[in-house]
C-alpha positions as CSV (number, residue, x, y, z in Angstrom):
1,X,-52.0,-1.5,19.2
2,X,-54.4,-2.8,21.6
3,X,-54.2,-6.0,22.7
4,X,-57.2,-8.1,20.6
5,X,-59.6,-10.2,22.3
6,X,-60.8,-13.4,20.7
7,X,-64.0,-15.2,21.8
8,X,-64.3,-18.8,21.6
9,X,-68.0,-20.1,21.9
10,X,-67.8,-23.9,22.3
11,X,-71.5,-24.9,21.1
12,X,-73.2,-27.9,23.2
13,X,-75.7,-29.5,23.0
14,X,-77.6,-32.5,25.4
15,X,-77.2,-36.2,24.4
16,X,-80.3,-37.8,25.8
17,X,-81.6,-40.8,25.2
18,X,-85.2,-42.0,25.1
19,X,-86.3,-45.2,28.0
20,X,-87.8,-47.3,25.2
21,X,-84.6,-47.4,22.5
22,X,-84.9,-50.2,20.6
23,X,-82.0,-52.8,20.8
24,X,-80.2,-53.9,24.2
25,X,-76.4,-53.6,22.0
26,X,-77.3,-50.5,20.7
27,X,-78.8,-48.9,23.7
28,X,-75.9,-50.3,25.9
29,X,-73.5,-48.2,23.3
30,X,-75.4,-44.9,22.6
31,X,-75.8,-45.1,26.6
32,X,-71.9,-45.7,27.0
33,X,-70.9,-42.3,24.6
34,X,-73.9,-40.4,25.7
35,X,-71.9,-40.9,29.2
36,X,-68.7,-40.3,27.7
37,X,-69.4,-37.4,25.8
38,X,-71.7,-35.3,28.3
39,X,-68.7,-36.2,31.0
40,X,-66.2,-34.7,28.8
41,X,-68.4,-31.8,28.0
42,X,-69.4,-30.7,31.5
43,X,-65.6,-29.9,32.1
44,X,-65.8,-27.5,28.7
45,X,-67.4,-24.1,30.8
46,X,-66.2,-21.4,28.7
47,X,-63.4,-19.3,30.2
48,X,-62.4,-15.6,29.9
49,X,-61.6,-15.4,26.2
50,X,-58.9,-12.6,27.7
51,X,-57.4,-14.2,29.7
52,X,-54.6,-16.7,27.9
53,X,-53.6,-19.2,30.8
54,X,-57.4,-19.8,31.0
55,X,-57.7,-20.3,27.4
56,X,-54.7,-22.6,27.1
57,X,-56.5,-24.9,29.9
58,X,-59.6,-25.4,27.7
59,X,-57.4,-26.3,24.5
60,X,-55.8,-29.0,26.6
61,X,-59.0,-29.9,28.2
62,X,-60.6,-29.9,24.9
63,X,-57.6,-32.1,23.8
64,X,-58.1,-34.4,27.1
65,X,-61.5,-34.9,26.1
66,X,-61.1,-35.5,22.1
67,X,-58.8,-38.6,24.0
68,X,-61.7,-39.9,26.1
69,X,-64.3,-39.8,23.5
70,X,-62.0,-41.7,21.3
71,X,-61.3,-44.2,23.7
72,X,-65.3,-45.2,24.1
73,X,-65.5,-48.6,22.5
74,X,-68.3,-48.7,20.3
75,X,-68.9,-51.0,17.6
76,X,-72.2,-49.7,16.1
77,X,-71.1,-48.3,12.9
78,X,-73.2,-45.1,13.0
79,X,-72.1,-44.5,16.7
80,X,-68.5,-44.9,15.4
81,X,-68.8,-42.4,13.0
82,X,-70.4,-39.6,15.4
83,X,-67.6,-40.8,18.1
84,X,-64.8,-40.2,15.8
85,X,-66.7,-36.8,14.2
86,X,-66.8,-35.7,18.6
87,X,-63.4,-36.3,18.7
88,X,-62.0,-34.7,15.9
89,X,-64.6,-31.7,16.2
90,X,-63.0,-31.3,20.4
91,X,-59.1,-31.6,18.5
92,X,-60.1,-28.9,16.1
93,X,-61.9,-26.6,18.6
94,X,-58.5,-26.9,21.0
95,X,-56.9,-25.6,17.8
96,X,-58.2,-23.0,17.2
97,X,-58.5,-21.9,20.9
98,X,-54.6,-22.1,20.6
99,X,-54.7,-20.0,17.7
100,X,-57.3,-17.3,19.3
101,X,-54.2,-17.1,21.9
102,X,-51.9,-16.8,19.4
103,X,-53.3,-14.0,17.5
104,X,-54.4,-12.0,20.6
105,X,-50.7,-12.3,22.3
106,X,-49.7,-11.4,18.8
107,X,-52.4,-8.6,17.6
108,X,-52.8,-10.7,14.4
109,X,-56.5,-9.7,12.8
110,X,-55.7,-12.2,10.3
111,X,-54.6,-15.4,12.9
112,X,-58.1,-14.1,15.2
113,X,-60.1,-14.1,12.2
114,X,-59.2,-17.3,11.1
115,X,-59.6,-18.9,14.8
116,X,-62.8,-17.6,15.0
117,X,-64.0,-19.4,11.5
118,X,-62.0,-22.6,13.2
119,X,-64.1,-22.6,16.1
120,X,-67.3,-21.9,14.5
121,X,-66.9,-24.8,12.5
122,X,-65.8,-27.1,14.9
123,X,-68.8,-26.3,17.4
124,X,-71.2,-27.1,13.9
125,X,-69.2,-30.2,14.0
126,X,-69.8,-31.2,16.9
127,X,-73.5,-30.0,16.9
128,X,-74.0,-32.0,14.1
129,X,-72.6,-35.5,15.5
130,X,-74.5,-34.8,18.6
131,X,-78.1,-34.7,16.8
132,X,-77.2,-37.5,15.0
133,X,-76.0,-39.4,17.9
134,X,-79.3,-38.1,19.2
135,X,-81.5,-39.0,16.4
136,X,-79.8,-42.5,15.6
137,X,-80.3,-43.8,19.1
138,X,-83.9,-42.1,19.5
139,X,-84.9,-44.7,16.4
């Protein structure tokens, strides 16, 4: 059996924030995760889905940054929720890189199907809580 070949596509997407936000505490902290996130994010690049060593350095990068994010302290409640929703979209995405791994060192159809539904729904997850990070600190 051949040996099967899992793509992971981690999904990003820019966290900007406008010059005239509204609020000196809340544009401090949607300034402070915007940092922390697009930091975390720029070490993401996408490796050779073939080749496993690579793949097992983005799931602990992806774990490394789920760490970072978390640590951000923000107390805005909103910015809370789409810091927590980053991090646990980054844990779930180095998951399911560990399972694309898995099933392509094992030849499992089953374990690669599942990781790619895994990672699809972690990059929507993290989509998400980056246009609402966007659009809650654009207001």
């Amino acid at each position: 059996m051949g040996r099967l070949l899992v793509a992971f596509v981690l999904l990003s997407a820019p966290l900007t924030l406008p010059a005239c936000a509204q609020g000196g505490a809340k544009l401090a902290e949607c300034q402070k995760l915007v940092d922390a996130v697009s930091a975390e994010d720029k070490k993401l690049a996408g490796p050779d889905p073939s080749d496993a060593a690579a793949m097992q350095e983005l799931a602990k990068k992806l774990d490394e940054a789920s760490v970072a994010v978390g640590a951000v302290f923000v107390t805005v409640p909103e910015l809370v929720a789409q810091r927590d929703a980053i991090q646990k979209s980054w844990s779930a995405a180095a998951a399911a890189v560990r399972l694309a791994v898995l099933a392509a060192e094992k030849a499992d159809p089953l374990r690669a199907t599942q990781a790619q539904e895994d990672s699809a729904t972690a990059g929507r997850r993290y989509t998400d809580a980056v246009a609402e990070v966007n659009r809650f600190c654009h207001e």
